[in-house]
C-alpha positions as CSV (number, residue, x, y, z in Angstrom):
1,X,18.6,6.1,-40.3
2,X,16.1,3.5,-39.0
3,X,15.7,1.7,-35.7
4,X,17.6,-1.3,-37.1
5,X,20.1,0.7,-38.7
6,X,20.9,1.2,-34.6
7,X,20.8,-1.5,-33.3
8,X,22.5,-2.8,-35.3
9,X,25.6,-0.8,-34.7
10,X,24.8,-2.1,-30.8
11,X,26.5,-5.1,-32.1
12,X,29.3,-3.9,-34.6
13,X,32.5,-3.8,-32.8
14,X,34.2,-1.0,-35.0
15,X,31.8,1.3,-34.7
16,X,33.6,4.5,-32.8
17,X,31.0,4.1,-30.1
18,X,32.8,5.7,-27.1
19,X,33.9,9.6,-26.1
20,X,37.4,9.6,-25.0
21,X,35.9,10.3,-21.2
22,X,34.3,7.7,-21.3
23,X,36.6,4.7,-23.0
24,X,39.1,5.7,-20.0
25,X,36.8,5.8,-17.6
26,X,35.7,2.2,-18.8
27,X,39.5,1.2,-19.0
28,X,39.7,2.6,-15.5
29,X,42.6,4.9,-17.0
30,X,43.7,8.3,-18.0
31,X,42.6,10.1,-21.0
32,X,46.6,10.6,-21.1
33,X,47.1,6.8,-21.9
34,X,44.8,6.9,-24.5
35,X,46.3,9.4,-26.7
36,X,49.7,8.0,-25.7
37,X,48.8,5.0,-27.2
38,X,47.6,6.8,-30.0
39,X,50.9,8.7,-30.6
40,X,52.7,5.3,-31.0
41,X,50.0,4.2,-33.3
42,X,48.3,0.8,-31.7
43,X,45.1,2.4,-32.1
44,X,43.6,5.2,-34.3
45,X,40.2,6.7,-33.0
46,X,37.9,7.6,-35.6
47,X,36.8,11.5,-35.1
48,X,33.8,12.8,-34.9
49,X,32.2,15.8,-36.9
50,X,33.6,18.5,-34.1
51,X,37.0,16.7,-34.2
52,X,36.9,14.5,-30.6
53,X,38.4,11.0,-30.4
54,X,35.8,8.3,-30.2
55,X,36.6,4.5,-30.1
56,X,35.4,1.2,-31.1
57,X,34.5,-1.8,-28.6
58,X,37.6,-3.6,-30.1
59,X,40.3,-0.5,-30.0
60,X,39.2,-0.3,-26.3
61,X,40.0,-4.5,-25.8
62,X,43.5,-3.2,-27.3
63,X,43.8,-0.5,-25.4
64,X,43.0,-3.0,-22.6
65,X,46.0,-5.2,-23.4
66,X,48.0,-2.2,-23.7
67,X,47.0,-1.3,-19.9
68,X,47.3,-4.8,-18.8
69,X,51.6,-4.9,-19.7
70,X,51.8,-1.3,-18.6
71,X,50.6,-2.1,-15.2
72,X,52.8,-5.2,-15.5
73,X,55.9,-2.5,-15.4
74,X,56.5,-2.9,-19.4
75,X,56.7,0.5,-20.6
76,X,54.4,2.1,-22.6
77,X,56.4,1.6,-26.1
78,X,57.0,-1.2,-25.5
79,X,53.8,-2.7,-25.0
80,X,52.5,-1.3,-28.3
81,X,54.7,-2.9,-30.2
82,X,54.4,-6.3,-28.5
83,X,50.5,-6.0,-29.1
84,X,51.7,-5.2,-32.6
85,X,53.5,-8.4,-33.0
86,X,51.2,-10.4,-31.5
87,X,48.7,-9.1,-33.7
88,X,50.8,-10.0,-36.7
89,X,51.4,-13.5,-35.6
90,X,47.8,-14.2,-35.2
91,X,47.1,-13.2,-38.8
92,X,49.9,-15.1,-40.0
93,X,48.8,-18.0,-38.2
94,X,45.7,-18.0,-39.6
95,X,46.8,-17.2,-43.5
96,X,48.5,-20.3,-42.5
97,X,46.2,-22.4,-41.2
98,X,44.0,-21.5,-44.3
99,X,46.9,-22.6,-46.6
100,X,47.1,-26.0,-45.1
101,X,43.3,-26.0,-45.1
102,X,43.4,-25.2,-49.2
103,X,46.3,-28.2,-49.8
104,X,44.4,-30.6,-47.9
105,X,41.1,-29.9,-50.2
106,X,43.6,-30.0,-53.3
107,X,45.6,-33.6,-51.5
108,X,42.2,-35.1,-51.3
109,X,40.9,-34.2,-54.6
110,X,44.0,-35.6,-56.4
């Protein structure tokens, strides 16, 4: 692995960068809430070779979210599967928006 090769995974946001510790340290949370939000499948850490959890810069903005609703009183299930949904809708929105995108091109060519 060169230099670059590092760097450049500075900048790659699904790279499993983070130890368990320290992703709930950063989320200012337990290392409880992060395999409970494991165990209802919002996020799936990556392993490393000796088997410990590490996560990416984008699980932890999920896991984020997740914290955010929990400390709004939603309960833990719950707020999974809203970030779920909302997750959903955002893709669909944007297959959408690529749709109309695609019979616009094919409007103005006819």
């Amino acid at each position: 692995m060169t230099a670059e090769d590092s760097y450049s995974r500075m900048d790659d946001d699904d790279y499993p960068a983070y130890t368990m510790g320290r992703a709930a340290e950063m989320l200012g949370t337990t290392q409880g809430f992060l395999r409970a939000i494991g165990e209802a499948r919002l996020i799936t850490p990556l392993r490393s070779e000796g088997g410990h959890r590490r996560y990416s810069r984008y699980q932890l903005r999920i896991a984020a979210r997740a914290r955010e609703l929990v400390d709004r009183g939603t309960p833990i299930e719950a707020a999974c599967r809203i970030i779920i949904l909302e997750d959903q809708l955002e893709e669909a929105q944007r297959i959408n928006a690529e749709h109309r995108r695609a019979a616009s091109r094919h409007t103005a060519s006819v």
